[in-house]
N, C-alpha and C positions, 0 to 999 in steps of 0.2 A: 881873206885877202881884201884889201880894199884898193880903190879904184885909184888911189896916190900912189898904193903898192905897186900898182901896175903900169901906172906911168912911168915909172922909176926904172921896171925893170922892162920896158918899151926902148927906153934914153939908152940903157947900155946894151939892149941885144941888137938896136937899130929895127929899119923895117923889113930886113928880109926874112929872120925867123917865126916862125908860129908861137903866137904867145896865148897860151888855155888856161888863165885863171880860173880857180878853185873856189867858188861863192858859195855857203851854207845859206841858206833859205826856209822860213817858216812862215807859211801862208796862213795868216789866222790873225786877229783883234791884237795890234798893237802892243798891247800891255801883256797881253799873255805868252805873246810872241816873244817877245824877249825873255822873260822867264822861262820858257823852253829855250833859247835859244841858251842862257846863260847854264841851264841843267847841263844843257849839250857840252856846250864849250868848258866847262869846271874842269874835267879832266885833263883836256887837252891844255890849259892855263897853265895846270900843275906840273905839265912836262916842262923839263929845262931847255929844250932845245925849242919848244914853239915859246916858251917864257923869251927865251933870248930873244927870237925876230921880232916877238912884240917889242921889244924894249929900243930894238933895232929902228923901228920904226914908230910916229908920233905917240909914243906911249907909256904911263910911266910904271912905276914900281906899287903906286898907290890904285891906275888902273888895273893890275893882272893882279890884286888881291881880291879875299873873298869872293871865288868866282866871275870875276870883273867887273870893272863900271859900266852903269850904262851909258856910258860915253864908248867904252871899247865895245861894248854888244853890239850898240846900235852901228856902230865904225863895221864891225865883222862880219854881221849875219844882216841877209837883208831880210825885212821882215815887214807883214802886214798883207797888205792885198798883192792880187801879179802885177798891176798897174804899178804899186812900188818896187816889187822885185824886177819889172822891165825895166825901171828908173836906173835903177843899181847894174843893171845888165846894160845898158847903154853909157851908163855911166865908166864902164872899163871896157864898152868897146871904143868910146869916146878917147881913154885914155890908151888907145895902142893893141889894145888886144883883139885878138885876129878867130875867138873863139869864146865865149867861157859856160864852164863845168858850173851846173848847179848841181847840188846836193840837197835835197830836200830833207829836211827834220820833222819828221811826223810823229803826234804823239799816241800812235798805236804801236803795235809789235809790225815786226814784220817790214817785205817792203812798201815803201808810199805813195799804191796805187794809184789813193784819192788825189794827191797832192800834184802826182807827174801829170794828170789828166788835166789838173787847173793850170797848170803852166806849161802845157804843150801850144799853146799860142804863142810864148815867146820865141821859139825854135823857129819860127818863120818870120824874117824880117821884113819891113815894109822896101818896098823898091825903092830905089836912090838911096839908100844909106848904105855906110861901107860894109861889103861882104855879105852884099843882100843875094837873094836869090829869091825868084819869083814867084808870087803868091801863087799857093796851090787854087785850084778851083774846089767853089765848095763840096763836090760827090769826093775828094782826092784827103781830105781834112781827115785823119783818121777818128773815129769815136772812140769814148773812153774805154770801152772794153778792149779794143784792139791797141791801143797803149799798153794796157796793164798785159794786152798778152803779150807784148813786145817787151815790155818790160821783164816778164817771166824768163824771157828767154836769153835777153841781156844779161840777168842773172847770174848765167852760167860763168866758170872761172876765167874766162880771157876777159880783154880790157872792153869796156863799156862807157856811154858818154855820162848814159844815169846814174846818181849814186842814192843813194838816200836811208832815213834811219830811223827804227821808230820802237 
């Protein structure tokens, strides 16, 4: 989803509902990051019905071929360090949203311990910005291990904020 997407659908739901964009994220060198990212997204291209919203939105026929351009990659998946993935995360709360879902793309098996550890700084926003909440103190900041145990348990089948893929 991209953060036009989200304005878009900011303008028609207005401000009283919850709006939780859906962000794929690959922490890792620029260049490689998008080639995961496009490995990632192939599939999904190929479906008709996510083919159709792309088409729906800035993008065209020659984009959602061959696994995408990197004009659609770079649009879709934010990628590179967290500093840009918080770019991209302010950049759709910038645009209206009241929340957003990262998904991490890891290229191991399994879930993306490594990655939810690097990007659990984004989860806490600085004060004054909209839908902030107050900087934990640093003994409160949990360490990675205690993420990925959070994460193990998130896991489980009801609904969770973390997703991620690897």
């Amino acid at each position: 989803m991209t953060p036009e997407f989200t304005a878009d659908a900011r303008a028609i739901l207005s401000d009283g509902p919850l709006l939780a964009p859906y962000q794929d994220v690959v922490v890792d060198d620029p260049r490689s990051a998008r080639a995961r990212a496009r490995s990632f997204l192939a599939p999904f291209i190929g479906m008709g019905r996510y083919a159709k919203s792309l088409l729906r939105q800035p993008f065209s026929a020659a984009d959602i071929a061959d696994g995408g351009s990197d004009r659609l990659i770079d649009s879709v998946v934010a990628r590179g360090t967290v500093d840009a993935v918080g770019a991209r995360v302010q950049a759709h709360l910038d645009a209206g949203a009241t929340h957003v879902a990262l998904h991490a793309i890891s290229p191991r098996a399994g879930l993306p311990h490594a990655e939810w550890a690097e990007l659990a700084p984004l989860v806490r926003r600085p004060a004054g910005t909209a839908g902030a909440r107050p900087a934990p103190a640093p003994e409160q900041v949990p360490s990675a291990s205690a993420v990925a145990a959070d994460a193990e348990r998130l896991a489980s089948p009801r609904p969770a904020v973390l997703s991620g893929t690897g």
